[in-house]
Structures are given as structure tokens and as C-alpha cells.
N, C-alpha and C positions, 0 to 999 in steps of 0.2 A: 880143226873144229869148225862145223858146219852152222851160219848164225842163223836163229830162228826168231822171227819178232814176237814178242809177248800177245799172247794170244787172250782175249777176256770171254771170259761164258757169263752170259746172264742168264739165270736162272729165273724165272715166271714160275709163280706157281698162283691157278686160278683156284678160289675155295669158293662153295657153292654158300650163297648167304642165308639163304632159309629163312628169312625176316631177323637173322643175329642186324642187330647195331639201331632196330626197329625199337622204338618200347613198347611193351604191351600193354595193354588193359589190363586190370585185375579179373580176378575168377568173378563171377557171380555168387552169392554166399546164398543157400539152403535157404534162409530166413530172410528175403527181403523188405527192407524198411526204407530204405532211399532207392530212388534214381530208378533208370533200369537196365531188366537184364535181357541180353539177345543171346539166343543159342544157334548153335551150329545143323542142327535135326529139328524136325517137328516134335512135339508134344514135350517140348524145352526139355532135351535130349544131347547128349556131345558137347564140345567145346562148349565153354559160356562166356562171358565176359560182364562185367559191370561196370553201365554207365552213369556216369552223373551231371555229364557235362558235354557241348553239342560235341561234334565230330563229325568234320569237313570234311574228311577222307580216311574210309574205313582202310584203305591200303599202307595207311602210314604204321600200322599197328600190328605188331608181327604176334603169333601163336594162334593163328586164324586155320582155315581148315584147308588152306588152296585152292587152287584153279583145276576145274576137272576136261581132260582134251576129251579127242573123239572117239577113243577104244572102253571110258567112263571110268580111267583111272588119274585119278591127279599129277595133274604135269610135275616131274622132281625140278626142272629147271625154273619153275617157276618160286617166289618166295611165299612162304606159308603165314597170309595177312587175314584181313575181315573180310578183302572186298567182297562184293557176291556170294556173300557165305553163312547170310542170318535165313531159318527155316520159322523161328517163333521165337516171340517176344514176352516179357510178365513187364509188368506195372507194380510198381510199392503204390501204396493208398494214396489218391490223389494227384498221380505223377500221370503224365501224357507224355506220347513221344512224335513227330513228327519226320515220318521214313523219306528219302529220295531214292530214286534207282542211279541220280549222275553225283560224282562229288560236287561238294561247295553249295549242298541244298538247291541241285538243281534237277527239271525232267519231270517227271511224275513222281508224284507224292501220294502218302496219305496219312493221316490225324491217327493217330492209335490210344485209343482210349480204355481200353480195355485188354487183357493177356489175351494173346493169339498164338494159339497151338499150332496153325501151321499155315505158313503164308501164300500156300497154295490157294486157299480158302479167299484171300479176298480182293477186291479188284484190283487189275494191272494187267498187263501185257507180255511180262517177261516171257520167253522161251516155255522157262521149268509151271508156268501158270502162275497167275495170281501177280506179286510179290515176290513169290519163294526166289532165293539165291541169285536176287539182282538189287541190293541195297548197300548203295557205295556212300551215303552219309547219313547222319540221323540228329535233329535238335532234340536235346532230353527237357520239359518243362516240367517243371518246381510245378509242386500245388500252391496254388494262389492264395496270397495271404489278404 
């Protein structure tokens, strides 16, 4: 009998995480009354989410639309978060929101006081024009009592 030493296999298996173990945001509800809502398209169209509270880093929040490479289809290796992903914003009565294009409220900003249908529409510098799909945090402000 010929001796063979015990041999171990490790087995790896990589799973692609898609923003899993992230939490998300809630939907945006039809009827808003609080907070506010950022959508994934202009004319608050696609994904939504609803905010109420600031948020340092849209990337930590998975069920977002992804990253788009350079054939203009969304990278699968990449995970599916908020970053660069808001097109237009709504306001419930009284509520402001304050956008940045860097996390942690940082970079260019601007005051949104009003629903904006498509962020191409207003000043910035990003790539996509304006605003549009380069907003990496955003303070939500309470109407003032």
C-alpha cells in the first residue's frame, strides 16, 4: 500500500454583493408629507428613496441605480448604491435640502428649496451637466419652527 498525505482543498466561493448587507433607504411614498424624496431619472421618475435625515454617504445605502462605465451600461461588478445616482428631487412643505457632489458634505453644493425635475437644469459642473448624477451626500432641513 502506497502512503499518500491527506490532502485539503479549500474551496472559495466569491458572491457578487450588489449593495446585500448595505441598508437601504425607504421608497419614497406617492404622497409626500415629510422629509425628502430623490429619484433615480428626471421628472422624479425610477428608483426613489425617502429622506428624512442628513446622509454623509450616499454609497453606504444599497438599492440605488449603480455606476454606468464607458459602453453606457452599468458596471455588474460594481454594487447597486445612491452614489451619483439622484436625476430630481421633491420637497414636502417647508422642508429644504442641502446637495454635495463629495461625501461628508463636502465640494459643491447647493440649497434646494424647491422640487427639481432634473438636475441637469441647475448649476454645477458635473460631467452629466448641472448637478445631475454626481450627488454623493445631502442634509435634509426640517421646516423651521
Amino acid at each position: 500500500m502506497r502512503y499518500c498525505p491527506a490532502r485539503v482543498v479549500v474551496l472559495i466561493v466569491v458572491i457578487s454583493a450588489c449593495g446585500e448587507g448595505l441598508p437601504a433607504l425607504p421608497t419614497a411614498p406617492s404622497n409626500l408629507t415629510t422629509g425628502v424624496a430623490v429619484y433615480e431619472h428626471e421628472d422624479f421618475m425610477g428608483l426613489s428613496a425617502h429622506l428624512t435625515e442628513d446622509v454623509r454617504n450616499l454609497q453606504s445605502y444599497s438599492q440605488g441605480c449603480g455606476q454606468v462605465i464607458g459602453d453606457g451600461n452599468p458596471d455588474e461588478s460594481d454594487p447597486l448604491d445612491w452614489n451619483d445616482c439622484i436625476s430630481s428631487i421633491r420637497l414636502s412643505p417647508g422642508w429644504r435640502a442641502v446637495i454635495y457632489r463629495d461625501y461628508e458634505f463636502g465640494g459643491e453644493s447647493l440649497l434646494v428649496t424647491e422640487d427639481v425635475r432634473n438636475l441637469e437644469h441647475v448649476p454645477g459642473t458635473c460631467k452629466q451637466r448641472g448637478l445631475n448624477d454626481c450627488i454623493s451626500s445631502i442634509k435634509v432641513l426640517p421646516p423651521a419652527r
